[in-house]
C-alpha positions as a printed Julia matrix, in Angstrom:
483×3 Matrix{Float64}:
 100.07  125.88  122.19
 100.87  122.26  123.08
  98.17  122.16  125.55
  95.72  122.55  122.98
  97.24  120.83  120.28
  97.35  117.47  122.46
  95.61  116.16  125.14
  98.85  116.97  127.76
  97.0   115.06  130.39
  96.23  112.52  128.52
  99.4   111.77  127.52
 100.58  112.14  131.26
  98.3   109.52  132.27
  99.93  107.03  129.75
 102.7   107.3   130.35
 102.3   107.17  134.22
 100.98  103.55  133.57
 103.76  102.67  131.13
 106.45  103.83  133.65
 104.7   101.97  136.83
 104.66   98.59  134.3
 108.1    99.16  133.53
 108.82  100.05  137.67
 106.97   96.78  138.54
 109.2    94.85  135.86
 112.52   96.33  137.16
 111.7    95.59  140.98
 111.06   91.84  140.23
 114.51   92.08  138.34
 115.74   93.2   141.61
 114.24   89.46  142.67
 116.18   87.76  139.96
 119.78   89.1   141.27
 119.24   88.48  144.57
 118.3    84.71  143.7
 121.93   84.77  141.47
 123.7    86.42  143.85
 124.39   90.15  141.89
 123.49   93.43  143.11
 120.06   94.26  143.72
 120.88   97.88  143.73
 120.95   98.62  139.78
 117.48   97.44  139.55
 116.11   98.97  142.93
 117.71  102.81  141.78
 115.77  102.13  138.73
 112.54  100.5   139.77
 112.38  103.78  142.29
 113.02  106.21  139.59
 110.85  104.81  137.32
 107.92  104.46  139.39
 108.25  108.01  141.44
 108.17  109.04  138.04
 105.23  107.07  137.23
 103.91  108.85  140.24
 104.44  112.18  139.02
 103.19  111.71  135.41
 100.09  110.54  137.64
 100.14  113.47  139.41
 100.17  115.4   136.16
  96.86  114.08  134.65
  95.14  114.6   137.78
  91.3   116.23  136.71
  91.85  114.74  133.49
  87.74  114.63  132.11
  88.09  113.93  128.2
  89.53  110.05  127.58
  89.06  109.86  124.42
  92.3   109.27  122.12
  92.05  111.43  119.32
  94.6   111.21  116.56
  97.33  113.73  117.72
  97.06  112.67  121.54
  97.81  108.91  119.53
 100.49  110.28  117.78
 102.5   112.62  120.31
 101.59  109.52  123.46
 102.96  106.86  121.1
 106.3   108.69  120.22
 107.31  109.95  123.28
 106.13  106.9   125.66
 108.62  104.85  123.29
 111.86  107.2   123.63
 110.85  107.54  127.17
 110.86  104.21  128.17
 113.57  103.61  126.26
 115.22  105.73  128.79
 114.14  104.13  132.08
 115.37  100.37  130.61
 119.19  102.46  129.71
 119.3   102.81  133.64
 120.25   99.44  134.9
 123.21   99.24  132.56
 124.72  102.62  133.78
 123.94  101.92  137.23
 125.74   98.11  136.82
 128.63   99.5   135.26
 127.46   96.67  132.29
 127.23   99.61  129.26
 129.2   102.3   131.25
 128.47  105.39  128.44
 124.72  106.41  128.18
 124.33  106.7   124.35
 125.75  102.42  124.35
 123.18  101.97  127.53
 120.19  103.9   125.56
 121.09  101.8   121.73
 120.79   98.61  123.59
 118.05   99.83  125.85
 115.75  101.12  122.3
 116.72   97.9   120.29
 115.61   95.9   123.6
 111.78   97.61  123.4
 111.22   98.3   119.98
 112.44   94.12  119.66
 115.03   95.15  117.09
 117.42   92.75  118.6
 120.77   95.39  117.74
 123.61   95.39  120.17
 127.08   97.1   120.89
 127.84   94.42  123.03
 131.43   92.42  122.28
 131.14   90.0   125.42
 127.71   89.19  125.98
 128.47   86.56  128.67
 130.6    88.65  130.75
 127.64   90.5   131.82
 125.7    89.66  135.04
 123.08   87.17  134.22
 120.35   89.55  136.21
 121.29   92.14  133.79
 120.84   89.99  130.41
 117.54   88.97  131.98
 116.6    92.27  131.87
 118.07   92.81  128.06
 115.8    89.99  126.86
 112.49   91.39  129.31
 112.91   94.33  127.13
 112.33   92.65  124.27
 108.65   90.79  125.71
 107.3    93.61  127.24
 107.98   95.83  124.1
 106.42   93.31  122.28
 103.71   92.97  123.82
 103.35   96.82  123.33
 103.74   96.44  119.73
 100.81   93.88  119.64
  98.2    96.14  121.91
  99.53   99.09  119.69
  99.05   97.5   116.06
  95.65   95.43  116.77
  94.11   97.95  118.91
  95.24  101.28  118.47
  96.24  102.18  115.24
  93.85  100.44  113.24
  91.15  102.18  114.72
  92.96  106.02  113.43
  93.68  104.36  110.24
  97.44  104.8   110.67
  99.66  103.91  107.69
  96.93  101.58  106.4
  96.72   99.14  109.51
  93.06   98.73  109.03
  93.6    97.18  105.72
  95.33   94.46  107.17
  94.66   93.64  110.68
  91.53   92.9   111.16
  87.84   93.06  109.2
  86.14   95.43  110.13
  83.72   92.87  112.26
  86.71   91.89  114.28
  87.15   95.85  115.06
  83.8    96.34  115.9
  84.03   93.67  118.46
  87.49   95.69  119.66
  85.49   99.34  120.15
  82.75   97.92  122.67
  85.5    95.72  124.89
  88.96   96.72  124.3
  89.91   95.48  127.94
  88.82   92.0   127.18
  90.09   91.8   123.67
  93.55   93.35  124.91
  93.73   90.76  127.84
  93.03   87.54  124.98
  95.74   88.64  123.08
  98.05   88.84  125.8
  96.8    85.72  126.99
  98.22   84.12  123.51
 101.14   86.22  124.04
 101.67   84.37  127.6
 100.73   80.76  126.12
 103.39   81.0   123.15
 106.11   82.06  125.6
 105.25   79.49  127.65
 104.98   76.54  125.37
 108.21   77.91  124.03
 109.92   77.9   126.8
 108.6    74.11  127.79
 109.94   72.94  124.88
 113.43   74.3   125.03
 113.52   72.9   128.67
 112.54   69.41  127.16
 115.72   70.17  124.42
 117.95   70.5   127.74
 118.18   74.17  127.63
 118.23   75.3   131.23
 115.54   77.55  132.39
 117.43   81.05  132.13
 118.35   80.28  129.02
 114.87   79.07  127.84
 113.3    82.42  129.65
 115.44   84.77  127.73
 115.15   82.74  124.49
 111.2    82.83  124.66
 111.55   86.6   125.59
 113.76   87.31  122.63
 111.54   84.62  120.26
 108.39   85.65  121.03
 109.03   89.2   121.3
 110.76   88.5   117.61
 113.82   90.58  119.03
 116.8    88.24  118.8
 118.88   89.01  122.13
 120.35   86.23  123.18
 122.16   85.58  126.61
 124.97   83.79  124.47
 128.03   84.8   122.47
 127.26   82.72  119.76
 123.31   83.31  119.5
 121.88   80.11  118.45
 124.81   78.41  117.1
 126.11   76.46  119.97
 122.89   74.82  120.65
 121.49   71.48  119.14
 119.36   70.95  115.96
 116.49   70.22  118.09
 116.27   73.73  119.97
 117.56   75.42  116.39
 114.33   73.49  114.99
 112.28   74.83  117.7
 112.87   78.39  118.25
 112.5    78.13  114.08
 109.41   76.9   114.79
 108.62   80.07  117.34
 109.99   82.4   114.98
 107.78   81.7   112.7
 104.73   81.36  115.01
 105.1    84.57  116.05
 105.99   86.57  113.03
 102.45   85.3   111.81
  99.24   87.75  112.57
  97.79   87.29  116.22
  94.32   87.3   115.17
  94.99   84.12  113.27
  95.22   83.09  116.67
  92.23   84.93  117.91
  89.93   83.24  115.36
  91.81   79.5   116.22
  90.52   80.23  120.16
  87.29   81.78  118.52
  87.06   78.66  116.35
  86.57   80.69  113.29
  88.32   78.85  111.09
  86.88   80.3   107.82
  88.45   83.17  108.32
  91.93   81.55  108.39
  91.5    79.82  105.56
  90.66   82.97  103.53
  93.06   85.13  105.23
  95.55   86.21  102.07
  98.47   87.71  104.13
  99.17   84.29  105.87
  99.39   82.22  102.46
 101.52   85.0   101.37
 103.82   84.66  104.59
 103.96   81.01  104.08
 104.84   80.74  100.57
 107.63   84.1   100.74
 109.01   81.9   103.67
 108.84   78.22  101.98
 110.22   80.08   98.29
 113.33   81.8   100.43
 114.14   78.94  102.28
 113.68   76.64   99.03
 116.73   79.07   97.45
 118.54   78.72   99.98
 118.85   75.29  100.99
 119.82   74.52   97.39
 122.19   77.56   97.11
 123.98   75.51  100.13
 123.41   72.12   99.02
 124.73   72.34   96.02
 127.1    75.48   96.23
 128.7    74.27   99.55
 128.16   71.45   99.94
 126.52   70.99  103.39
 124.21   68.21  104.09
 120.38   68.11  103.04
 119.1    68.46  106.66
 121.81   70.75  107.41
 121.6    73.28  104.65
 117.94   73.07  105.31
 118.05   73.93  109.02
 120.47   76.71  108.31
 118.99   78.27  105.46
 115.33   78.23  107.04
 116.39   78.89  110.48
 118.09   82.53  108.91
 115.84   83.46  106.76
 112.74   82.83  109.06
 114.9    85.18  111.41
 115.23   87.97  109.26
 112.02   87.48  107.74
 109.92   87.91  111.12
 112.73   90.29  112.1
 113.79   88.02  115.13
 117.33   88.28  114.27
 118.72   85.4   116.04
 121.38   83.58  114.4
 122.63   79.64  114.04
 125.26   80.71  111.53
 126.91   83.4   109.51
 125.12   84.18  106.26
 128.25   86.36  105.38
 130.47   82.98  104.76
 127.9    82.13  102.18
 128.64   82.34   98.3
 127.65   86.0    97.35
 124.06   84.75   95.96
 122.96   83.35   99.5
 123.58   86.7   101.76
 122.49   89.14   98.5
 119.08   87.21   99.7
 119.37   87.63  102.79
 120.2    91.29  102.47
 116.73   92.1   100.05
 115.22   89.87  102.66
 115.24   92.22  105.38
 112.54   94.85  103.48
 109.8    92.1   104.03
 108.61   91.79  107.26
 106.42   89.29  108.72
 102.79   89.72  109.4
 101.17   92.68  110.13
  99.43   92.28  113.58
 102.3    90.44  114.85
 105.84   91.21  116.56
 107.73   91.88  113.43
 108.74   94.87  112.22
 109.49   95.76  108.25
 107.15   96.46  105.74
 105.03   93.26  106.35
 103.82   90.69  104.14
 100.06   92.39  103.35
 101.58   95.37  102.26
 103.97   93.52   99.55
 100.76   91.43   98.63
  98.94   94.36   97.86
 101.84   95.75   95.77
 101.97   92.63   93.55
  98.32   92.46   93.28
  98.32   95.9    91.86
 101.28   95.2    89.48
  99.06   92.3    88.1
  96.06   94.12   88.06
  97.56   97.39   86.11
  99.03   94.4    83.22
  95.6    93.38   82.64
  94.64   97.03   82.45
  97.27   97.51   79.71
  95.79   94.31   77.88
  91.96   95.41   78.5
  92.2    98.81   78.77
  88.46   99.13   78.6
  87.61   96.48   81.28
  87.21   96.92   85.25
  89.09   95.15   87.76
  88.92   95.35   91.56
  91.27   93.97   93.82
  90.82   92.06   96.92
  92.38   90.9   100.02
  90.65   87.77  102.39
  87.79   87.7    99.87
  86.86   92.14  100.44
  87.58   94.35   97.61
  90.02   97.56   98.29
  89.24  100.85   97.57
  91.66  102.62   95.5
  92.46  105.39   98.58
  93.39  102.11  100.63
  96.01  101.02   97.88
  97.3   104.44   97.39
  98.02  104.33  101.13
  99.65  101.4   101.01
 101.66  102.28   97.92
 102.37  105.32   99.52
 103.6   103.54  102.82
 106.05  101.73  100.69
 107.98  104.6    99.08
 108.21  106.15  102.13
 109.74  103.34  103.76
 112.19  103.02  100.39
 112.93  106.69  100.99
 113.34  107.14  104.67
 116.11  104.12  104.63
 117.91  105.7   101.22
 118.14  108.96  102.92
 119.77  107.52  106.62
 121.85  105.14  104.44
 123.68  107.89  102.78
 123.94  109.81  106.15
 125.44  106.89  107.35
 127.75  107.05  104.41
 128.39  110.31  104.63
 129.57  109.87  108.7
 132.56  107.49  107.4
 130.47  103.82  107.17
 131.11  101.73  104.11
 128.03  100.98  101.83
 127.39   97.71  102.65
 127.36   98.72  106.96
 125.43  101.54  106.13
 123.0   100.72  104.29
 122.36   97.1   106.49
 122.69   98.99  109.38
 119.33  101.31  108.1
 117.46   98.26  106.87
 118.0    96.08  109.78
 117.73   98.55  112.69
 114.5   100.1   110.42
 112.45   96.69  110.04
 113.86   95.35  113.39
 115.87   92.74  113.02
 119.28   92.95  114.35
 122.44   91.98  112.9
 122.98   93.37  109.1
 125.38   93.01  106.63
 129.49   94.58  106.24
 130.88   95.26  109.84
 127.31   94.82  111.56
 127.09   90.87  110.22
 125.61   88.09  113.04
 129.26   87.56  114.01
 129.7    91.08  114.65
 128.23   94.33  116.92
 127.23   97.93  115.93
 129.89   98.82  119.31
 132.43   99.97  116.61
 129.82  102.9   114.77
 130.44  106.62  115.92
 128.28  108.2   118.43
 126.22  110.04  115.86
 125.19  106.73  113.8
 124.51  105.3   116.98
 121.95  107.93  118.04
 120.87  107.69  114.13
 120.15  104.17  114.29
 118.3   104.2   117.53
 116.41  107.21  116.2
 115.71  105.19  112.88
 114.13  101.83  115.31
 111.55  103.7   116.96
 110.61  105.2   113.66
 110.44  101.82  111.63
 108.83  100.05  115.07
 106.06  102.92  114.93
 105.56  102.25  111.4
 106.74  106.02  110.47
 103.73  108.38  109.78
 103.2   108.76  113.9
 106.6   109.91  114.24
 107.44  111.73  111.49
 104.03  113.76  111.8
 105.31  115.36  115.12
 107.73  117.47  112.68
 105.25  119.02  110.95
 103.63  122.4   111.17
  99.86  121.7   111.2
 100.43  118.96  113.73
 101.25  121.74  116.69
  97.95  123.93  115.44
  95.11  123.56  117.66
């Protein structure tokens, strides 16, 4: 029945690639302890088992004929490869002793690759450096993933609307005919902001670990940070830069494919960015005066903090250079609503996204002026194309789903002992990917305290926000298993 309800080899032959990429990554982890002086052996058990399995999943989709990805092979590879892998980065941390109970190990393992950023860690510098490396690889080669997946592959089944928003469709007929070339650009940007990041936090007097697994955890928008106290130790120069970063790479990587392609027209008219911009320069506005003038704080230093935060939760990075919760009420309430946003679709952040709350406004306007001129006709647009109404009833559609899905694993949050304001941060942070939340899950504090069952809830809940829902959630229905 499975056989012929998805491509079985298919899927083997995915995930046999995924596993050797994430083999390859653990043995030059291996590389990294040696050079600090930690056991090699947590990263060689796993690099073997992860590979040998890579093998066998090869093994598996040997005489595989038919390539093509049709929508349930997309949807049933996609899931699985996620909670999968998710599995294979848990094993370092069990082997190391670091996260010594397997549900712990496969939370931080899940928030590492989907680039939520969530952690049950207490004493973040007590692990071995080797291993945090590997906590904030997670992170880049998830996002990464995230990137391929979202430009490449779901637009192209018209998953939850992505085709709206991520491309025209000239850019995606340039994708179909050279996907390998296209996919090895954008990972080229990819490379070149982590780099430039990391050059620039070396120039701040960040040493090179640190800048590695700050770039990692920027880039990737995940927010792990090798440090206790995030961000917050470090100087307003690196603060100002990985702000900087954050915001880079919460915006829509084929802005950057038309800036290499010199296309600038199409920047210019691309909606979804002046959206970003102006959600993140309005927030930020709020804020700064909120702590200006409510607490006090110096121009430039209200300004760094309130920006550098709500960048962060904005683009989902989650990194923190202070602790919204010791705001007045007004500033972390913000904050809080914040987290439904999302940066750009096409990019590393998770949420909603920015194009998908631009639609939703334009319609609100658009259905006032059909109550003033009931007999007129209005069409909407986004970067100069008009949407059809199926498109916007996606979208719409999208939305309450999201709105749902995080009411109904708040109040079984609530319902397994966690106060309102835990439980329901705890579903909208781990659900758009950002990290810390609100109530006992702050940026000062850890989700280490939640019961096993929230735990496995919440790491649940990331892959399903990461994979934008509808691919996950299919899997539980009936018709999906018909052939």
């Amino acid at each position: 029945m499975m056989n012929k309800a998805v491509n079985l080899k298919l899927t083997w032959k995915v995930l046999s690639i995924n596993f050797y990429v994430v083999g390859l990554a653990l043995a030059a982890n291996s590389l990294l302890a040696l050079w600090f002086a930690e056991s090699m052996l947590p990263f060689v058990y796993s690099s073997l088992i992860s590979l040998v399995s890579g093998f066998i999943f090869h093994k598996m989709s040997y005489g595989l004929k038919d390539t093509t990805i049709k929508r349930k092979d997309a949807y049933f590879t996609v899931t699985i490869s996620w909670f999968l892998i998710g599995l294979i980065g848990a094993l370092p941390y069990l082997f190391s002793g670091a996260i010594p109970r397997f549900y712990d190990a496969y939370f931080e393992s899940v928030s590492g690759f989907t680039t939520t950023g969530s952690s049950i860690l207490t004493d973040i510098e007590a692990l071995p450096k080797s291993i945090l490396f590997w906590r904030s690889l997670t992170h880049w080669i998830g996002g990464i993933g995230i990137i391929v997946l979202v430009i490449i592959i779901l637009p192209s089944l018209k998953i939850g609307g992505y085709h709206l928003f991520t491309s025209e469709s000239s850019f995606q007929d340039k994708i179909k005919p050279r996907i390998h070339q296209v996919a090895y650009q954008l990972f080229a940007i990819y490379i070149t902001l982590t780099l430039l990041e990391v050059i620039l936090l070396l120039a701040g007097h960040m040493n090179l670990y640190e800048s590695v697994c700050h770039a990692f955890g920027t880039v990737a928008t995940g927010g792990f940070s090798p440090k206790n106290s995030s961000i917050a130790d470090y100087s307003p120069y690196i603060q100002y830069v990985i702000m900087v970063f954050m915001f880079l790479s919460g915006t829509n990587y084929i802005i950057y494919y038309y800036l290499v392609k010199r296309e600038f027209t199409k920047i210019r008219r691309n909606d979804e960015f002046k959206f970003y911009f102006f959600m993140v320069f309005l927030i930020g506005a709020v804020i700064t005066a909120i702590l200006f003038f409510k607490m006090g704080k110096p121009l430039e230093a209200a300004f760094r903090e309130a920006y550098f935060q709500v960048i962060s939760i904005i683009t989902c990075t989650g990194f923190a250079s202070a602790d919204y919760l010791l705001w007045p009420t007004a500033g972390w309430v913000i904050i809080f609503f914040a987290m439904f946003l999302g940066g750009s679709t096409g990019s590393t952040a998770g949420g909603i996204k920015m194009a998908r709350h631009l639609i939703f406004f334009k319609a609100v306007k658009t259905n006032f002026k059909k109550i003033m001129h009931p007999h007129a006709i209005f069409s909407m647009r986004i970067n100069g194309k008009i949407l059809a109404k199926e498109m916007i009833n996606s979208n719409l559609s999208f939305m309450i789903m999201y709105v749902f899905i995080f009411f109904v694993g708040m109040l079984t949050l609530v319902i397994m002992g966690l106060d309102t304001a835990t439980a329901s941060s705890s579903v909208a942070t781990c659900m758009a990917g950002i990290g810390p939340g609100i109530g006992t899950v702050g940026p000062a504090s850890n989700f280490a305290h939640l019961p096993v069952d929230a735990k496995m809830l919440l790491t649940f809940i990331m892959v399903l926000g990461r994979l934008e829902i509808y691919p996950v959630l299919v899997l539980f229905t009936k018709n999906f298993w018909k052939s």
